[in-house]
C-alpha positions in Angstrom: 0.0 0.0 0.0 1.2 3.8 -0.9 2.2 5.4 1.6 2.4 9.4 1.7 0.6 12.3 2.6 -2.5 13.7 0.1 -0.6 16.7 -0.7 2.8 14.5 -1.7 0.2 12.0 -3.5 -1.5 15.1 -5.6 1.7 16.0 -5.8 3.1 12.9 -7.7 0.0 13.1 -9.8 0.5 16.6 -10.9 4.4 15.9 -11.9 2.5 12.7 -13.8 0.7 14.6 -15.8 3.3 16.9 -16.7 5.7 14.8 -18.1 2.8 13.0 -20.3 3.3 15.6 -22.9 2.5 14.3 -26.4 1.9 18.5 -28.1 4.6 17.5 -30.8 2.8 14.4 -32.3 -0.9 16.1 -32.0 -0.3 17.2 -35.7 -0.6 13.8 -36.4 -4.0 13.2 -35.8 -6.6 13.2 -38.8 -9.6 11.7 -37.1 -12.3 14.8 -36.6 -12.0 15.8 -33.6 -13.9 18.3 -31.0 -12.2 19.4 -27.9 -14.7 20.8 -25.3 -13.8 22.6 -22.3 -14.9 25.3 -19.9 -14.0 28.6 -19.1 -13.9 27.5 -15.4 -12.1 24.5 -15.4 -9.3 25.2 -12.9 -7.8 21.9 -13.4 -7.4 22.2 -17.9 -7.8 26.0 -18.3 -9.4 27.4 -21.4 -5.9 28.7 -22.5 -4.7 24.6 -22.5 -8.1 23.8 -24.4 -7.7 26.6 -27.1 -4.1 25.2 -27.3 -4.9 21.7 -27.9 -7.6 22.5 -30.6 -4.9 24.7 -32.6 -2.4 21.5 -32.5 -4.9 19.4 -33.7 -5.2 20.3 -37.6 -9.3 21.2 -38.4 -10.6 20.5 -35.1 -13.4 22.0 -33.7 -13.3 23.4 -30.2 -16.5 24.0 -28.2 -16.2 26.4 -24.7 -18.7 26.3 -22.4 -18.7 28.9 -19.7 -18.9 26.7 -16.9 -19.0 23.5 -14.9 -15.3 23.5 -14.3 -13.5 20.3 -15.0 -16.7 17.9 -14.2 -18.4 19.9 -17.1 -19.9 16.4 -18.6 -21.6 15.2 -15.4 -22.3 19.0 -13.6 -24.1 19.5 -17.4 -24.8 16.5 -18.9 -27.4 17.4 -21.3 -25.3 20.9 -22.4 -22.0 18.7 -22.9 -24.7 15.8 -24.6 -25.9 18.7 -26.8 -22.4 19.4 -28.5 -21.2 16.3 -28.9 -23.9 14.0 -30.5 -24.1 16.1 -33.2 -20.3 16.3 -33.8 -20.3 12.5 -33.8 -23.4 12.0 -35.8 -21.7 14.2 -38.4 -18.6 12.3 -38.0 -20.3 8.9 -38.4 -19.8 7.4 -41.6 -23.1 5.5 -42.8 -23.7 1.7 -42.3 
């Protein structure tokens, strides 16, 4: 069992995160893709989400203006609203 007090342990998972940095090979992607984030979000600001949709070539990027970083269960329906229709569109026929 880990041992460690919650601020080392958030800690650990905050350095985690930083070193998972993959920004270089987002150019890569070709799938359509739609980044949706809020203007809120303390944990992914809007500056990181604006930054991710300009790496990823022709996707689209959808802000809401809040519901911080649990935005797809504090607003279901809201999140549910901009992304069916991005997949339906996305969806090839069969």
């Amino acid at each position: 069992m880990a041992s460690g007090s919650a601020a080392e342990i958030l800690g650990s998972r905050i350095d985690a995160i930083l070193a998972f940095d993959r920004t270089a090979e987002l150019h890569r992607i070709r799938t359509p893709t739609l980044v949706v984030g809020c203007e809120d979000d303390l944990m992914t600001p809007p500056y990181f989400t604006e930054e991710l949709a300009r790496l990823i070539r022709g996707s689209e990027v959808k802000m809401f203006p809040s519901g911080g970083h649990a935005f797809m269960q504090v607003a279901a329906r809201d999140f549910n609203n901009a992304v069916l229709p991005f997949l339906a569109a996305h969806t090839p026929p069969g």
